[in-house]
Legacy VTK file of the C-alpha trace (Angstrom):
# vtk DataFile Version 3.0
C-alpha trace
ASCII
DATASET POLYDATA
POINTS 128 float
-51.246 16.213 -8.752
-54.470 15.087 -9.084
-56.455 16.787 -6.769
-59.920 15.068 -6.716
-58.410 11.850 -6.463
-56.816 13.443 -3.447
-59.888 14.330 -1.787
-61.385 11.258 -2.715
-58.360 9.515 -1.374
-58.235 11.602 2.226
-61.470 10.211 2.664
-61.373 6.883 1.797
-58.482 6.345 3.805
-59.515 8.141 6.837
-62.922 6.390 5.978
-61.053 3.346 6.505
-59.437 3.255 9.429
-61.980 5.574 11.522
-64.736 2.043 10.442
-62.358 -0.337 12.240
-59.687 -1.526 9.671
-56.762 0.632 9.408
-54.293 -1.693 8.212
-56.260 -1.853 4.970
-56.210 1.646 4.987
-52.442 1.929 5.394
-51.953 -0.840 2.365
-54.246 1.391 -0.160
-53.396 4.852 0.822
-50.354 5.243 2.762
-46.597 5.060 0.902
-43.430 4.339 2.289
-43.395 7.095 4.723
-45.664 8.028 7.499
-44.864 11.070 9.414
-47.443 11.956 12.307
-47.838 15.575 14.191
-50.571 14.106 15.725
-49.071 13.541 19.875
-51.284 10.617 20.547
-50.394 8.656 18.158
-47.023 6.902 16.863
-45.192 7.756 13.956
-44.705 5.654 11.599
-47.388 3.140 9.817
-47.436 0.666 12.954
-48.252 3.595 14.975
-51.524 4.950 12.906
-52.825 1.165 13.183
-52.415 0.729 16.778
-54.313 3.680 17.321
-57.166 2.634 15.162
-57.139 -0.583 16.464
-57.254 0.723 20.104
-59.799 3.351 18.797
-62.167 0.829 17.815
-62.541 -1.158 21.003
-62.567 1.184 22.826
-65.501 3.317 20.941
-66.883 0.503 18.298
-70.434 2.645 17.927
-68.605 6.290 16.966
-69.274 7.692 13.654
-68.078 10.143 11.548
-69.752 12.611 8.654
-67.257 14.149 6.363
-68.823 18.083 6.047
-66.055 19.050 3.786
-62.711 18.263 1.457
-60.522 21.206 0.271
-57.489 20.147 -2.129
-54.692 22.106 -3.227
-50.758 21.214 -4.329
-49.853 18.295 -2.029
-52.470 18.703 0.591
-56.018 17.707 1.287
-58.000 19.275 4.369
-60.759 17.339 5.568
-63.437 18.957 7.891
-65.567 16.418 9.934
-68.044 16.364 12.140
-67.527 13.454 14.771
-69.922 11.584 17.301
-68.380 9.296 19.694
-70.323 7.263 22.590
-68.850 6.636 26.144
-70.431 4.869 29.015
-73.736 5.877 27.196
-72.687 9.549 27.093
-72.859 11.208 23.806
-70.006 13.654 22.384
-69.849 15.457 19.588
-66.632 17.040 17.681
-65.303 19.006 15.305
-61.993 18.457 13.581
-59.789 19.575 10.635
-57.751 17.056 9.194
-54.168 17.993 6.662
-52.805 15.307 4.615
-49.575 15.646 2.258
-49.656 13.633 -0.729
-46.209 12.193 -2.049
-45.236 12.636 -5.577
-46.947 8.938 -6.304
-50.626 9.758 -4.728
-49.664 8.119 -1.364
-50.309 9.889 1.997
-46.977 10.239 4.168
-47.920 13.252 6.456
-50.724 14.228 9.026
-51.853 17.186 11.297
-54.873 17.603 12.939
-57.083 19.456 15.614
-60.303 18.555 17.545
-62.239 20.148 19.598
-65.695 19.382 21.271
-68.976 20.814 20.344
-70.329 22.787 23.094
-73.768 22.350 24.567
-74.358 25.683 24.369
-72.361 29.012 21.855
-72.512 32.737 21.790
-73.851 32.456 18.402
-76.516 31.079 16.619
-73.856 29.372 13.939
-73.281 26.156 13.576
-69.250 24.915 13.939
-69.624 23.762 10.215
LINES 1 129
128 0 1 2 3 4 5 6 7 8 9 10 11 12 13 14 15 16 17 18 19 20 21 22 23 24 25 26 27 28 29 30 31 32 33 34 35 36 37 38 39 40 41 42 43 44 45 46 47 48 49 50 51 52 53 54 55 56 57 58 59 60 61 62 63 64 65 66 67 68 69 70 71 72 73 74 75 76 77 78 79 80 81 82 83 84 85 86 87 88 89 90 91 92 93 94 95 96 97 98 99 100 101 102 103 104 105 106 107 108 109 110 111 112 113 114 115 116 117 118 119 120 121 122 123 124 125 126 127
């Protein structure tokens, strides 16, 4: 395993779809297999793509910083930092993203958790 091209991969792909075009993604990064844990979305490659699709209508001006990529055996963890705007309303979150790499390089599994920045935190740490 190659695990900068991993990284490099996670975020291209994610990259990808999260600008508005995640059938491309699927084609370059994805392999045969698809399996999803996350319980919004489909399984399955048709599944990831509708959800970027309906994603990108529905929140064409969100953007996404990637903070940090962690590699090791099969899997890549991404940590992001995501703004999205609604109805001129501005949130911010912070999620961890798990890809498993097949033995060819291809993505075929994801997990992942979000949760929203608060306005205000017991600490003076950021969530990054």
């Amino acid at each position: 395993m190659n695990l900068q091209k991993n990284k490099e991969n996670a975020i291209a792909f994610y990259k990808t779809a999260y600008e508005g075009n995640p059938k491309e993604a699927v084609e370059k990064y994805i392999g045969n297999q698809y399996i999803q844990h996350n319980p919004d979305v489909a399984d399955g490659l048709q599944g990831f793509i509708n959800y970027f699709d309906k994603m990108q209508k529905e929140y064409p001006n969100k953007s996404i910083e990637f903070v940090r990529a962690i590699a090791e055996g099969d899997l890549v963890a991404l940590h992001t930092h995501q703004t999205w705007q609604e109805q001129g309303i501005k949130n911010e979150y912070v999620t961890m993203d798990f890809f498993r790499f097949d033995k060819n390089g291809k993505i075929c599994e994801h997990w992942d958790t979000i949760q929203i920045i608060p306005k205000e935190s017991a600490n003076a740490n950021t969530m990054y």
